[in-house]
MILO-473014 format. One record per residue (C-alpha): residue number from 1; residue in one letter; z, y, x. Coordinates in steps of 0.1 Angstrom, whole numbers, plus 2048, in hexadecimal, padded with zeros to 3 digits. Example, Ala and Ser with C-alpha at 12.3 -4.5 7.8 and 13.67 -1.06 7.14 Angstrom:
2
{nr=1 rest=A up=84E north=7D3 east=87B}
{nr=2 rest=S up=847 north=7F5 east=889}
END
This chain:
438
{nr=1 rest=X up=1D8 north=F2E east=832}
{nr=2 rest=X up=1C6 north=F4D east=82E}
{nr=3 rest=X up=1E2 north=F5D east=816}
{nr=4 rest=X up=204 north=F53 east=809}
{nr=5 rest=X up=20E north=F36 east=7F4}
{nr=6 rest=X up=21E north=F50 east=7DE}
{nr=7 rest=X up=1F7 north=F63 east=7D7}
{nr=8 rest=X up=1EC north=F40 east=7D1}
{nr=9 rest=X up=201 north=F35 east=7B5}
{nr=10 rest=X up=1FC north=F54 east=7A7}
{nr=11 rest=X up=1D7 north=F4A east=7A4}
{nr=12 rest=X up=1DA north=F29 east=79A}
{nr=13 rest=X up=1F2 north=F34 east=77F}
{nr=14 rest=X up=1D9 north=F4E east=773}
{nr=15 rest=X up=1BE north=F2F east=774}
{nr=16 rest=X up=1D8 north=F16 east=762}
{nr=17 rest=X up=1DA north=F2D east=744}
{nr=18 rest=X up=1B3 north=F32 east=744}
{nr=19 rest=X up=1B1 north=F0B east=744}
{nr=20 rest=X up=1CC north=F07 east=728}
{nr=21 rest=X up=1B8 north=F20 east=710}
{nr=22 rest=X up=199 north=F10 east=715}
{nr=23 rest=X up=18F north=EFD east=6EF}
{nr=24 rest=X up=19C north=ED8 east=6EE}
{nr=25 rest=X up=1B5 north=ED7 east=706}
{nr=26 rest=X up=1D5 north=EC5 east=701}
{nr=27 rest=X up=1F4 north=EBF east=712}
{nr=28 rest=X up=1F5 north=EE0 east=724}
{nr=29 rest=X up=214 north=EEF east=72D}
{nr=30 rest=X up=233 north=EF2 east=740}
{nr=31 rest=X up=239 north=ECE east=73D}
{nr=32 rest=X up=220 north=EC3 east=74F}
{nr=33 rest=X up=227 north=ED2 east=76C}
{nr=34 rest=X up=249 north=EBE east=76B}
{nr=35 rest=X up=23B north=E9E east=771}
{nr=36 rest=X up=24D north=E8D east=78F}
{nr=37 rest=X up=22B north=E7F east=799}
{nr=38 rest=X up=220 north=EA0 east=7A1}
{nr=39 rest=X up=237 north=EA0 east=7BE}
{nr=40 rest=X up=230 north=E89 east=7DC}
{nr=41 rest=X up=24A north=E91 east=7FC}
{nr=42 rest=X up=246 north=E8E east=81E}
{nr=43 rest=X up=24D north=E6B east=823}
{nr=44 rest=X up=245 north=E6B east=845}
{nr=45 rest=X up=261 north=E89 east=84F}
{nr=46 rest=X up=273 north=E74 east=869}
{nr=47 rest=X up=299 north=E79 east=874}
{nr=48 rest=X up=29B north=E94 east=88E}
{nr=49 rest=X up=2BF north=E99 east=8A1}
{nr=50 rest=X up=2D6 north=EB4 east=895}
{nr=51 rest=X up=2BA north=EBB east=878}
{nr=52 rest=X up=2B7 north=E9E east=863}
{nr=53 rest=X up=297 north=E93 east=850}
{nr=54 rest=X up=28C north=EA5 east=836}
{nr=55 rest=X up=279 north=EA0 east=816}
{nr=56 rest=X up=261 north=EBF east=80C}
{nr=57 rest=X up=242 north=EB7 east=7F6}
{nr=58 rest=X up=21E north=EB3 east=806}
{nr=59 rest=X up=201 north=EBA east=7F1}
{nr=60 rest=X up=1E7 north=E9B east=7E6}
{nr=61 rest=X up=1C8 north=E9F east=7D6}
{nr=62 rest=X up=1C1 north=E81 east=7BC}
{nr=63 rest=X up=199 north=E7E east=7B5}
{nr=64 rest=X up=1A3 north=E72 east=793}
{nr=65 rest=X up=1B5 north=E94 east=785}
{nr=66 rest=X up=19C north=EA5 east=770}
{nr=67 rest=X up=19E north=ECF east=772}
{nr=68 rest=X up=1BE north=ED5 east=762}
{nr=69 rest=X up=1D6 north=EBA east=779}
{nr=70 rest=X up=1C8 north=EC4 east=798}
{nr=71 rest=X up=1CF north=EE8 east=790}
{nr=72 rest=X up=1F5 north=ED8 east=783}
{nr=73 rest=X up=1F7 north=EC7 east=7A2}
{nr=74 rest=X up=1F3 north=EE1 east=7BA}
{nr=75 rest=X up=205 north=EFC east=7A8}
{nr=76 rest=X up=223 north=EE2 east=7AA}
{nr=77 rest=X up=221 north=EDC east=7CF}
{nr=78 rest=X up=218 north=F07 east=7D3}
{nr=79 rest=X up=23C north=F0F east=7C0}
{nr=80 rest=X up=252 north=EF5 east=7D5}
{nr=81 rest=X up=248 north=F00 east=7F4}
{nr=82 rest=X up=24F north=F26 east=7F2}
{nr=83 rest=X up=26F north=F1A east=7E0}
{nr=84 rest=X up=290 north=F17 east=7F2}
{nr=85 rest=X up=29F north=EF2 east=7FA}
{nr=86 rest=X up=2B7 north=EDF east=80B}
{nr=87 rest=X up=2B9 north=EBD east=817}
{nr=88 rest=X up=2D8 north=EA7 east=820}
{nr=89 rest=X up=2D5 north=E83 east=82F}
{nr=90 rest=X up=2EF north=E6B east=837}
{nr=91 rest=X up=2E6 north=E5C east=857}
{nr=92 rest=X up=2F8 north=E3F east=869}
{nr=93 rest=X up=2E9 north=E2A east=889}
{nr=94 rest=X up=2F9 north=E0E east=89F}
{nr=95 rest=X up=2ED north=E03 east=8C5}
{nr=96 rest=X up=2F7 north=DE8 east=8D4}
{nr=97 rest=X up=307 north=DE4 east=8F9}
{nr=98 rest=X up=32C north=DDD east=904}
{nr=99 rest=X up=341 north=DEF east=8ED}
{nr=100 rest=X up=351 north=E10 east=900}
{nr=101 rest=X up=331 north=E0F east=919}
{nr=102 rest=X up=30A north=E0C east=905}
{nr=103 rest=X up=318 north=E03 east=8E2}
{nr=104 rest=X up=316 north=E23 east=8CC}
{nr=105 rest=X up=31A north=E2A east=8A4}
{nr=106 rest=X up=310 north=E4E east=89B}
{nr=107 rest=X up=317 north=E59 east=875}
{nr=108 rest=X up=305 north=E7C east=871}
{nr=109 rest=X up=301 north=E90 east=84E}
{nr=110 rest=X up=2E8 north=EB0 east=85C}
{nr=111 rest=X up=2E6 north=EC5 east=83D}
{nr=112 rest=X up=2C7 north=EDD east=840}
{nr=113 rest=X up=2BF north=EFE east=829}
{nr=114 rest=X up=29A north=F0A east=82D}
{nr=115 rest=X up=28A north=F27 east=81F}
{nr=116 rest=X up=266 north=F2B east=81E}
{nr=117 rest=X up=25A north=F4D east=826}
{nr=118 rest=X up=23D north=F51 east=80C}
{nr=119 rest=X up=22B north=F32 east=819}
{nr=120 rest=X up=239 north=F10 east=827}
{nr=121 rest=X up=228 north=F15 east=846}
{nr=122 rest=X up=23D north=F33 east=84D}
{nr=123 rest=X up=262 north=F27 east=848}
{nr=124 rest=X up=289 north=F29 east=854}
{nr=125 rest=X up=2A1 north=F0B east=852}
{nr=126 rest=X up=2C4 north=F0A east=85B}
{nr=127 rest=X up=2D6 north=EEC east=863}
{nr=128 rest=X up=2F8 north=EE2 east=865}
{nr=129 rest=X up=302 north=EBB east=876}
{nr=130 rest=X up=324 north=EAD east=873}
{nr=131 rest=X up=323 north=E91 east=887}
{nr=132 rest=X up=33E north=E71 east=894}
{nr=133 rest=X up=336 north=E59 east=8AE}
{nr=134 rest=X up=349 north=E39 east=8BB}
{nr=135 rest=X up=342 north=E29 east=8D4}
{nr=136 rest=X up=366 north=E0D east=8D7}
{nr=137 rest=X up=37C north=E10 east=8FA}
{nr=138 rest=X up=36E north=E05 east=91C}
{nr=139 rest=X up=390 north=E00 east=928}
{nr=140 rest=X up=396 north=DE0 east=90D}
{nr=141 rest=X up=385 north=DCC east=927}
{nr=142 rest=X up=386 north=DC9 east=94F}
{nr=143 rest=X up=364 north=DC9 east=955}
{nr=144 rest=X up=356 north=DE7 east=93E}
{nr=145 rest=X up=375 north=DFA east=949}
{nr=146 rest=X up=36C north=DF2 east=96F}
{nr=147 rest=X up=346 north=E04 east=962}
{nr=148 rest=X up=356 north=E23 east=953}
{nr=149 rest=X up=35D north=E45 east=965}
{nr=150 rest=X up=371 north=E43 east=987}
{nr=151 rest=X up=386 north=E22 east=97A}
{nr=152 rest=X up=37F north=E0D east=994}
{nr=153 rest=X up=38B north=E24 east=9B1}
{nr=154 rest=X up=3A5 north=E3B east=99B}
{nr=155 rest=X up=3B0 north=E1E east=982}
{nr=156 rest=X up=3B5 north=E2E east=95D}
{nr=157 rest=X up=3D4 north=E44 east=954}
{nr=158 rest=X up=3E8 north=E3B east=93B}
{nr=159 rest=X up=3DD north=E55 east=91F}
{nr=160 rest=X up=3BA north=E46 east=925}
{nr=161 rest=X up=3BC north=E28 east=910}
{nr=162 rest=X up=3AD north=E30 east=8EA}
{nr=163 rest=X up=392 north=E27 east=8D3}
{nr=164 rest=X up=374 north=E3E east=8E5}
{nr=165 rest=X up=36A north=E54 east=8C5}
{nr=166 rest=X up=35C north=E78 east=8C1}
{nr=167 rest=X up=353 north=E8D east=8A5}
{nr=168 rest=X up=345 north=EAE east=8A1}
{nr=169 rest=X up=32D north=EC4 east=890}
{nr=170 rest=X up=30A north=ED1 east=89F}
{nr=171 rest=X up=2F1 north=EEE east=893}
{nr=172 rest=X up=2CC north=EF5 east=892}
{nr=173 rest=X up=2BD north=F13 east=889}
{nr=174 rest=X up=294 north=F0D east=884}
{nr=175 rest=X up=27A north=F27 east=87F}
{nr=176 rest=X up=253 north=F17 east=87B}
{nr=177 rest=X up=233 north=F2D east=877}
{nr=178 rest=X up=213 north=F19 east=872}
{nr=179 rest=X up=209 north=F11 east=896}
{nr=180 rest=X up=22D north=F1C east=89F}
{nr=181 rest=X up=24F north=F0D east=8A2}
{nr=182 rest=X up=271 north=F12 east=8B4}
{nr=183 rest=X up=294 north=F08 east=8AF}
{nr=184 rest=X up=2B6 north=F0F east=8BE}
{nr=185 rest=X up=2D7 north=EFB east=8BD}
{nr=186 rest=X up=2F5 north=EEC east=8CA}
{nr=187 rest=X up=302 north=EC7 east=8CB}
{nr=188 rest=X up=31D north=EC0 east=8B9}
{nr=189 rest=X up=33C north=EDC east=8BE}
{nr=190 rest=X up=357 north=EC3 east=8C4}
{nr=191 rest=X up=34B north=EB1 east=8DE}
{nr=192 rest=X up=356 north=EAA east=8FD}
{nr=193 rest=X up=336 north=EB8 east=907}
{nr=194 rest=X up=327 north=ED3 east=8F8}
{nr=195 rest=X up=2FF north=EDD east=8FE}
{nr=196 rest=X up=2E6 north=EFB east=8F3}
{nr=197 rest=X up=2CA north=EE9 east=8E4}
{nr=198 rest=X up=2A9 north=EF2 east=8DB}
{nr=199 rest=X up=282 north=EF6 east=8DF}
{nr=200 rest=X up=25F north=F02 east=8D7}
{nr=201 rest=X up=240 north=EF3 east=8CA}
{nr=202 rest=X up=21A north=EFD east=8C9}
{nr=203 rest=X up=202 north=EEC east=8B8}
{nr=204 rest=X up=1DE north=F05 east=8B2}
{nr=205 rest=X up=1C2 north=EF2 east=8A4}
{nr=206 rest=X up=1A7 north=EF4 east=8C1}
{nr=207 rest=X up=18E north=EE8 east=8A9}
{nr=208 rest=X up=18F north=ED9 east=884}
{nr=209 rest=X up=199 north=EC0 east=890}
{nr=210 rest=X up=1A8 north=EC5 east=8B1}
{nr=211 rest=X up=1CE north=EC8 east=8B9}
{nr=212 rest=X up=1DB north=ED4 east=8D8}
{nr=213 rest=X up=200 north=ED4 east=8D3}
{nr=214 rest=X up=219 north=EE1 east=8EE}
{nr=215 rest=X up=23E north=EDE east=8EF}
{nr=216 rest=X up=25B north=EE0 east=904}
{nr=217 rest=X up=283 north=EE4 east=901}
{nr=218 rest=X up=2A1 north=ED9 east=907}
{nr=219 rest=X up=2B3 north=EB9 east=8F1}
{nr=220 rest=X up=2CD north=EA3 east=8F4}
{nr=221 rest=X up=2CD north=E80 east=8FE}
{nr=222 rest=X up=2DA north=E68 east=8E7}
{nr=223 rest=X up=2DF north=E46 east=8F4}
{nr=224 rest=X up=301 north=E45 east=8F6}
{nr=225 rest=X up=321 north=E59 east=8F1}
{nr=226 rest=X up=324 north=E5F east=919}
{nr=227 rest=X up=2FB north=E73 east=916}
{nr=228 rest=X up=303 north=E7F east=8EE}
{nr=229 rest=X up=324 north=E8F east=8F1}
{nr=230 rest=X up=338 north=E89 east=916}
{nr=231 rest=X up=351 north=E76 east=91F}
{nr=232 rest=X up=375 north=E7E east=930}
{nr=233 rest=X up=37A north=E64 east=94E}
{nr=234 rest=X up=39A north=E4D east=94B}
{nr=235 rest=X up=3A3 north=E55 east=974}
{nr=236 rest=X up=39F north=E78 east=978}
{nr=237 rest=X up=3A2 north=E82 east=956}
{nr=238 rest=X up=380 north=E98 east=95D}
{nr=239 rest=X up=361 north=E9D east=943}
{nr=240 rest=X up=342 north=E90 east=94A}
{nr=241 rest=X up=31C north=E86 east=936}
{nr=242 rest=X up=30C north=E9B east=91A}
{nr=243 rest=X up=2EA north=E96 east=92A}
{nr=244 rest=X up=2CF north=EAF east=91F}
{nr=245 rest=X up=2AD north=EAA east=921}
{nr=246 rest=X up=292 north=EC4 east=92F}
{nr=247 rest=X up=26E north=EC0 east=928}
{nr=248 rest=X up=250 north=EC9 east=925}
{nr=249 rest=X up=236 north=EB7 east=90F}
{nr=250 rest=X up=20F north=EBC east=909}
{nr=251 rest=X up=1F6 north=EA8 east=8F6}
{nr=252 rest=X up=1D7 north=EA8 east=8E4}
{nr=253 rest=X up=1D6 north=E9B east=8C1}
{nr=254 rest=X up=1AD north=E94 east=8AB}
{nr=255 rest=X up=1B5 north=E8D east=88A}
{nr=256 rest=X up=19E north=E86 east=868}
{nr=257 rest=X up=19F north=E78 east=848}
{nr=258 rest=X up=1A1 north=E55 east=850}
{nr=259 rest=X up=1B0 north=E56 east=874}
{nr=260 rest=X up=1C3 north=E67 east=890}
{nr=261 rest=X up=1C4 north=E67 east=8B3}
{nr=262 rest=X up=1D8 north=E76 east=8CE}
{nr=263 rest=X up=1DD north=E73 east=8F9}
{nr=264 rest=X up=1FB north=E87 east=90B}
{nr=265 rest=X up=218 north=E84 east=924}
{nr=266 rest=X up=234 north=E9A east=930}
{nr=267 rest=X up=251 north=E9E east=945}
{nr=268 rest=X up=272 north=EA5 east=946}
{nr=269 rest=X up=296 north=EAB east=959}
{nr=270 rest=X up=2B4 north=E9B east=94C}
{nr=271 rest=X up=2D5 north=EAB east=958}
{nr=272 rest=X up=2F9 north=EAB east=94A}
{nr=273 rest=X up=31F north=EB6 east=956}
{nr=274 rest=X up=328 north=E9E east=975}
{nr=275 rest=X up=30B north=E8D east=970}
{nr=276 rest=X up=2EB north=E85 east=98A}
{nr=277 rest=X up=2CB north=E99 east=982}
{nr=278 rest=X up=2AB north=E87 east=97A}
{nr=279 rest=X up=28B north=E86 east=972}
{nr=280 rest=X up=275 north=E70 east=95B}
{nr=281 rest=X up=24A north=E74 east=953}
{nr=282 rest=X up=240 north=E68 east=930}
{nr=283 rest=X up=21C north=E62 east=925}
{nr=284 rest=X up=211 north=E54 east=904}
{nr=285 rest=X up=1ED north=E4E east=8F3}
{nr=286 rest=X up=1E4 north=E3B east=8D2}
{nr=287 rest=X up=1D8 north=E43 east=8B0}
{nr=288 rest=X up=1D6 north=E33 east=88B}
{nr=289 rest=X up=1C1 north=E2B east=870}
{nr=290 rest=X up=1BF north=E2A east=84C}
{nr=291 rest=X up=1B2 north=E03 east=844}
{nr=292 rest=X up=1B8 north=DFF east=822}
{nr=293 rest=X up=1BD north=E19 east=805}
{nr=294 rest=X up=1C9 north=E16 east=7DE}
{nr=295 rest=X up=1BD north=E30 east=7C5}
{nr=296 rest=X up=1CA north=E4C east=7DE}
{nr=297 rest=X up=1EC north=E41 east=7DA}
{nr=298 rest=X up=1F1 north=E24 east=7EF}
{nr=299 rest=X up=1E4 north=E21 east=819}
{nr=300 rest=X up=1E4 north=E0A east=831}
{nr=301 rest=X up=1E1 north=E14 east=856}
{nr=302 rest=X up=1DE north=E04 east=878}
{nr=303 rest=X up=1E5 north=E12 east=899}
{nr=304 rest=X up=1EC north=E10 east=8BF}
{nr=305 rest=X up=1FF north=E1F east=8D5}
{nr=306 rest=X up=205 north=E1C east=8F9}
{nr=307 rest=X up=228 north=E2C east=907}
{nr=308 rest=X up=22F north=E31 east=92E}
{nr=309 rest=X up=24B north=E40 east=93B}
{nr=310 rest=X up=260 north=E3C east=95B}
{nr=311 rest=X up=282 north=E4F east=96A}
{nr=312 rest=X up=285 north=E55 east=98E}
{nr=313 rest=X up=2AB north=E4B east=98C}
{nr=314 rest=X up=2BD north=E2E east=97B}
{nr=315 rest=X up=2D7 north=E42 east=965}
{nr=316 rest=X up=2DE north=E25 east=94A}
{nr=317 rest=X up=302 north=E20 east=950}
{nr=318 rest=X up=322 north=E2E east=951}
{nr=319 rest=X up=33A north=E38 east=96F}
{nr=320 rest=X up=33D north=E56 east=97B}
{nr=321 rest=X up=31F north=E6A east=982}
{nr=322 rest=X up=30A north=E56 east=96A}
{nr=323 rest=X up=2F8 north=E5E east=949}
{nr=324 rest=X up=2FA north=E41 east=931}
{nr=325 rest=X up=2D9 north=E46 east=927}
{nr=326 rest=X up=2BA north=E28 east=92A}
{nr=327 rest=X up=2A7 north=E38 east=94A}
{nr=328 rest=X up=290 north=E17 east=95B}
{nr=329 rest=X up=279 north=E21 east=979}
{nr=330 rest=X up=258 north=E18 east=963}
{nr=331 rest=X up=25A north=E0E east=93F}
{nr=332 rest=X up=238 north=E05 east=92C}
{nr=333 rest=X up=22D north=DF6 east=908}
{nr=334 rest=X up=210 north=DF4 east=8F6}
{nr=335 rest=X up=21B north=DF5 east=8D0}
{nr=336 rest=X up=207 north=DEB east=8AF}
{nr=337 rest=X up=213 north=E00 east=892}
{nr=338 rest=X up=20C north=DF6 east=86E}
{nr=339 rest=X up=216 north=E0F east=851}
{nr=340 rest=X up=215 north=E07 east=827}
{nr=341 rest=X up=21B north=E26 east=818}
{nr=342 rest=X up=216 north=E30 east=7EF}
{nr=343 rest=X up=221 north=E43 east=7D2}
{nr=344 rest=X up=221 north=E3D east=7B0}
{nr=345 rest=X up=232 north=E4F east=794}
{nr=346 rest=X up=259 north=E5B east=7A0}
{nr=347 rest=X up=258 north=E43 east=7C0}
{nr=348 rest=X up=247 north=E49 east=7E5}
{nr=349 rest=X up=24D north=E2F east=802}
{nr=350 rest=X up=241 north=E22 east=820}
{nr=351 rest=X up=24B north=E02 east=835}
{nr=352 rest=X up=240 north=DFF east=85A}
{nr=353 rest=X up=240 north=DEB east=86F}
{nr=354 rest=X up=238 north=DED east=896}
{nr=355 rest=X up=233 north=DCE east=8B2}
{nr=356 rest=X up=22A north=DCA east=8D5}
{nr=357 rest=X up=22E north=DC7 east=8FB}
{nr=358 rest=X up=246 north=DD9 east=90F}
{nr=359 rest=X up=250 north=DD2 east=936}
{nr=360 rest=X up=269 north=DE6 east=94D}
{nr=361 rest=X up=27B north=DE3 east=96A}
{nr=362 rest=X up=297 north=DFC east=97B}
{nr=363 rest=X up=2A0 north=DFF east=99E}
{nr=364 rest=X up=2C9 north=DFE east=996}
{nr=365 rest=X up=2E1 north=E19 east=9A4}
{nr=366 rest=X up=2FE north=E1E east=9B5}
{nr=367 rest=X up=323 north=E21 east=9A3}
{nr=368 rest=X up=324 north=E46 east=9AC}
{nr=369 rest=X up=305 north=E59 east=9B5}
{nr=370 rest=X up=315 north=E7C east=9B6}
{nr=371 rest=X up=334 north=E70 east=9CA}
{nr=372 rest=X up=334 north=E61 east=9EE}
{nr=373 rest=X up=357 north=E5F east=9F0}
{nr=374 rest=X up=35D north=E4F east=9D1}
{nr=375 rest=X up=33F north=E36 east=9DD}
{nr=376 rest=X up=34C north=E2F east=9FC}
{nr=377 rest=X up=372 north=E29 east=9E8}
{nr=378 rest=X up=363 north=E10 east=9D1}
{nr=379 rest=X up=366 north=DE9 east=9D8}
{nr=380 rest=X up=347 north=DD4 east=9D2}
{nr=381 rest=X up=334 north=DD4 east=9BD}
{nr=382 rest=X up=330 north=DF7 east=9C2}
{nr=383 rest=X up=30A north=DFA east=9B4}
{nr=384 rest=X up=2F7 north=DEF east=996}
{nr=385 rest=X up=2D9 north=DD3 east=99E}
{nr=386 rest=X up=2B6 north=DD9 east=990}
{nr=387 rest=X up=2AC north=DC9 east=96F}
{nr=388 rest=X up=28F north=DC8 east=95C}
{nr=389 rest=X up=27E north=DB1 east=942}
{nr=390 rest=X up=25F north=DAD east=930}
{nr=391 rest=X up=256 north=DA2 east=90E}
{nr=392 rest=X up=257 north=DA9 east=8EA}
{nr=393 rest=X up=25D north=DCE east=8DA}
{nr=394 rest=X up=25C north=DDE east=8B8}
{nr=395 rest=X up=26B north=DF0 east=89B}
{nr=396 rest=X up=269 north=DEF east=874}
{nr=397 rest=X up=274 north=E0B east=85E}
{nr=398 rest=X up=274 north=E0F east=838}
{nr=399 rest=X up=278 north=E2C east=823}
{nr=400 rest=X up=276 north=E2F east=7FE}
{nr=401 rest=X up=27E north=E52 east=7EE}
{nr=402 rest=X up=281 north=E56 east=7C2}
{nr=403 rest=X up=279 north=E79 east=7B0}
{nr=404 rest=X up=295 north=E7B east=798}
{nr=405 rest=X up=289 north=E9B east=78B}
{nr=406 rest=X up=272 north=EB7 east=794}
{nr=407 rest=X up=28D north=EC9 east=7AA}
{nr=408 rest=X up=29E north=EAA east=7B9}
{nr=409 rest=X up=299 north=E89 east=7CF}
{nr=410 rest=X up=2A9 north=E71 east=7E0}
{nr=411 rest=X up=29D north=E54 east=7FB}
{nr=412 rest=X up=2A9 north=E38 east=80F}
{nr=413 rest=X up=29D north=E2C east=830}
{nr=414 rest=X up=2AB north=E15 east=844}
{nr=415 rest=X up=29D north=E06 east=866}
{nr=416 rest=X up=29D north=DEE east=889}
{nr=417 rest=X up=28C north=DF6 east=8AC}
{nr=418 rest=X up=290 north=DDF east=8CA}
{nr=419 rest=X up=288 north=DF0 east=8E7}
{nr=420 rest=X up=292 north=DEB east=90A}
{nr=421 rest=X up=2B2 north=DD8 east=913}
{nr=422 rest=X up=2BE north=DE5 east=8F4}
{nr=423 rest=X up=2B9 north=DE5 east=8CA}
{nr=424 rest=X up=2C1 north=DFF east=8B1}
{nr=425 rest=X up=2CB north=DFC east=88B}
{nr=426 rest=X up=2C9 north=E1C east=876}
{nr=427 rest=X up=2CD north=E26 east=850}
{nr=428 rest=X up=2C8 north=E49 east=841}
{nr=429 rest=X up=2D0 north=E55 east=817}
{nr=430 rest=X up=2B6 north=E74 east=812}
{nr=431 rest=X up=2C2 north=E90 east=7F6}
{nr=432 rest=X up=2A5 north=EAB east=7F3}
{nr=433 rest=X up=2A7 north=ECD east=7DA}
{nr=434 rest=X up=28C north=EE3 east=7D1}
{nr=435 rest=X up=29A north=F04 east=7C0}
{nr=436 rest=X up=27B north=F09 east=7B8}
{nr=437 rest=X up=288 north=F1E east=795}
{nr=438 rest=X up=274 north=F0A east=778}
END
């Protein structure tokens, strides 16, 4: 935008008042610009780690408004964004696996304040994560417990044999100009591992049209509580896990009215204390269109997507020197996406749904890749035996969000994805404020 959302609504308050003197008119006023239909949210904001998913308003423009709604309408979505808000979700998701090894329940509640400087493409959020995981105790049975830390060459002390839980509380700080964003943060204080987070983002418009967008960073990995948060081992009594991952990530994104496209790939290097260093390449191409369309307040789109990425190491389990973290040789998927999305008065939802092919195959690993005396110490089986599979992926998601009034909203989303040797049940409450001072 050429000037501030602050000179705009200053305009469009000066027109308003024009249109409302103008002979004939009716229904002119203050209350108007209260109606909760004048306020659409982002329904597309997805969950991010350690910040939530938040719920500011996006502007529409409805063919059907005559002179004096449209000018409503805009001034509505012009005040909430230069006004201050705060979101709050309640977020809780549960992975399957053998409890104390890939099994994992996370219960997060990131609380985020954001102040717009002047504009909402020139902003500052802060954000604050408690956050418990669980993940039950490898050592209830003989053969998880042989699979965790040094156990089967040290055996497990006595003081080793608990419920395997941790809880603490992580921080974001975010700062995003137009083409511009960066963030900094830790993982959760508390844990047994304890990371600086954070990254960078550019996205200039090369054309109209034309995205190139450019990132890189550092972020946790958050298949299980070994990568999230670290682990102490029941032999040695020694920390190890809290995998971070380093990347770099470019792509090229063409979007218009009615569809979007986008090509890219990256890479990245996955380290964490006592743990084996690796490497993984990602690349990713697709795009969706709009098939069907309801007044302006209802869509239907269609997509594709095909999704490669492969690890030079096997890091998917959980002795010593290990990750915990879903790391095949090669993993690809072509995916179909389909999205119904709509609005009407105080509600805005959407329900997807995605299907398709996936294949991957690992190479296995060995017990302990970053000790050969503990290798050569362990009995057989002393490594992990490829695996792979082929066959039947996807995810559905729901989200449906209510305008109780013009300052305040609420959603629910809830959702499944079945990916890999593994699946994934999540559910999320979304509390948004506008103080936007009406």
């Amino acid at each position: 935008m050429d000037h501030s959302m602050r000179e705009q609504l200053s305009d469009l308050d000066h027109v308003h008042a024009q249109q409302c003197d103008m002979p004939g008119v009716v229904h002119c006023g203050r209350r108007e610009s209260l109606k909760p239909d004048y306020r659409w949210p982002d329904i597309d904001s997805q969950y991010v780690n350690l910040r939530g998913a938040p719920l500011p308003d996006t502007y529409h423009y409805l063919h059907q408004d005559d002179q004096i709604q449209a000018t409503d309408r805009q001034r509505v979505y012009l005040r909430d964004s230069i006004s201050p808000q705060l979101d709050a979700n309640t977020f809780v998701r549960s992975r399957t696996g053998t409890p104390g090894l890939r099994q994992l329940t996370e219960f997060a509640v990131p609380i985020t304040a954001t102040v717009p400087f002047g504009t909402w493409d020139h902003r500052l959020s802060f954000s604050v994560t408690p956050t418990l995981l669980f993940t039950g105790d490898p050592l209830d049975r003989a053969n998880s417990a042989r699979q965790f830390g040094t156990v089967a060459v040290n055996g497990a002390h006595a003081w080793a044999y608990h419920h395997y839980d941790t809880q603490g509380v992580g921080l974001n700080l975010s700062y995003f100009n137009r083409w511009f964003n960066a963030d900094v943060g830790s993982s959760p204080l508390g844990f047994a591992e304890t990371n600086v987070v954070g990254g960078v983002e550019f996205s200039p418009h090369l054309t109209d049209n034309l995205i190139l967008r450019i990132s890189g960073g550092r972020r946790m990995v958050t298949d299980s509580e070994l990568s999230y948060a670290g682990e102490r081992d029941p032999g040695t009594g020694r920390r190890w896990g809290g995998v971070t991952r380093n990347f770099g990530h470019g792509a090229l994104e063409w979007g218009e009215a009615g569809w979007n496209a986008y090509a890219g790939g990256g890479f990245a290097y996955l380290e964490g204390h006592n743990v084996e260093g690796n490497t993984e390449t990602e690349a990713g191409a697709g795009g969706s269109a709009t098939v069907w369309q309801y007044h302006e307040r209802q869509r239907l789109r269609v997509g594709a997507d095909l999704i490669y990425f492969g690890y030079k190491k096997d890091s998917y389990f959980f002795t010593w020197g290990q990750g915990g973290y879903f790391s095949p040789h090669e993993y690809f998927a072509a995916m179909v996406p389909v999205e119904w999305s709509g609005h009407t008065n105080r509600w805005t939802w959407f329900l997807r749904g995605e299907a398709g092919y996936q294949e991957y195959h690992s190479r296995g690993a060995p017990y302990y890749p970053t000790s050969s005396l503990l290798q050569s110490e362990v009995t057989p089986p002393d490594s992990y035996g490829g695996y792979g599979a082929s066959g039947l992926a996807g995810n559905a998601r729901g989200r449906i969000v209510y305008q109780v009034d013009h300052r305040f909203r609420v959603g629910l989303e809830g959702g499944y994805t079945r990916s890999g040797p593994w699946s994934e049940t999540d559910g999320m409450l979304l509390f948004h404020y506008a103080f936007d001072g009406q």
